[in-house]
C-alpha positions in Angstrom: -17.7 8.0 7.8 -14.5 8.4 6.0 -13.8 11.0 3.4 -11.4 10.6 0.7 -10.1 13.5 -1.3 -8.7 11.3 -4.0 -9.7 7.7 -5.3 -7.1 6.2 -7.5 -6.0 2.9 -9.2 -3.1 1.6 -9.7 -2.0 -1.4 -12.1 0.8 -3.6 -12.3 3.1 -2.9 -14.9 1.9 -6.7 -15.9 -1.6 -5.3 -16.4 -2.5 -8.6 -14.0 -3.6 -6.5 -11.2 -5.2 -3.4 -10.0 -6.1 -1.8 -6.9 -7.9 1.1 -6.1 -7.4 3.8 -3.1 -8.4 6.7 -1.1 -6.3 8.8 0.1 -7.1 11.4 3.2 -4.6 13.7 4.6 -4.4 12.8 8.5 -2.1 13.4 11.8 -1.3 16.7 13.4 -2.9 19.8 10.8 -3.7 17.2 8.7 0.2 16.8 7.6 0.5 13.5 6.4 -1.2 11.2 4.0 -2.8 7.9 4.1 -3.6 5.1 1.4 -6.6 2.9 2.7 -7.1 -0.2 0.6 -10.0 -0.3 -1.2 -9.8 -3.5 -3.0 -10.2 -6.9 -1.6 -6.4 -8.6 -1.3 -6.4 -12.1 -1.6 -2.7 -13.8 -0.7 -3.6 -17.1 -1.9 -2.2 -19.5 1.3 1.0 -16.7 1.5 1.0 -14.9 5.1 -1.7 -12.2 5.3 -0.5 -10.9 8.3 -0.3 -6.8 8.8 3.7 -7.3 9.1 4.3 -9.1 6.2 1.8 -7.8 4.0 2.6 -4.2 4.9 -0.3 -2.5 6.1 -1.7 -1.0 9.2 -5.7 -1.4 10.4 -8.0 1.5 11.2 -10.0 -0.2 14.1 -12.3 2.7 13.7 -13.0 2.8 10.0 -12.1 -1.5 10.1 -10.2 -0.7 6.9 -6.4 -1.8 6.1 -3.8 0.6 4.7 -0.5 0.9 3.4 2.1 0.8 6.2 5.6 2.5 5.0 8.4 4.0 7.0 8.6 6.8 6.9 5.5 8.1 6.5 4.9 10.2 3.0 4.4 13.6 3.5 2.7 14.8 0.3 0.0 13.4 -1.8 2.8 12.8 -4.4 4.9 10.7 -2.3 1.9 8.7 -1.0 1.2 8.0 -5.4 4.6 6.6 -5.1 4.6 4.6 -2.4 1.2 3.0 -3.5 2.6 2.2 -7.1 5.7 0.4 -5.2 3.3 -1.3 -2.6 1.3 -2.2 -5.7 3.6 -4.4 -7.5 6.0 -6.1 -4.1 2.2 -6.9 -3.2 1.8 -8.6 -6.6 5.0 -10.3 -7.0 4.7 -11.2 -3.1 2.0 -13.0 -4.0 2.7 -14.7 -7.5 6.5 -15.7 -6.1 6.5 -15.7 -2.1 9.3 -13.2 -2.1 8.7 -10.9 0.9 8.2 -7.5 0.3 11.0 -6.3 2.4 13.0 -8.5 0.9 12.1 -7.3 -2.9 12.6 -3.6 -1.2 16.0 -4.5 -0.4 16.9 -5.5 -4.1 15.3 -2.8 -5.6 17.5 -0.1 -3.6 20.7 -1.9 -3.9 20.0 -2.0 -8.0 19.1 2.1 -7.7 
């Protein structure tokens, strides 16, 4: 069974959605961090697929998680990147924009 040392949830900044996850430490000494999806995504008709949705599956656990290059390194990182994934999952979802693409914007603007 998987352990979590942390289970968080993060909002929207629209307060429309929320998502909860655990996090575990894994790779090599444990060096590296991992957000499983807790909550229940639905994409309502938009692709669901582990590309475009950004996520990776643990066959063994047969749980999704967050899938982001490169992988964070400390547990605040990982915070981060789930508060990003968080809200290009959201507006993915409301809009159709891909997430890669709503990445690209937001590093161009700073």
């Amino acid at each position: 069974m998987l352990r979590y040392e942390h289970i968080l949830n993060f909002t929207t900044l629209d307060g429309a959605r929320t998502v909860q996850f655990g996090f575990t430490r894994f790779g090599p000494g444990a060096t590296g961090w991992r957000a499983y999806i807790l909550t229940p995504i639905f994409y309502l008709g938009r692709a669901d697929d582990l590309h475009s949705t950004h996520r990776y599956h643990d066959t063994v656990n047969n749980l999704h998680y967050v899938c982001w290059d490169p992988e964070p390194r400390t547990f605040s990182e990982m915070k981060s990147v789930v508060a990003m994934w968080t809200e290009l999952t959201h507006t993915y979802i409301r809009t159709g924009e891909e997430i890669d693409v709503q990445f690209k914007r937001r590093c161009r603007r700073g």
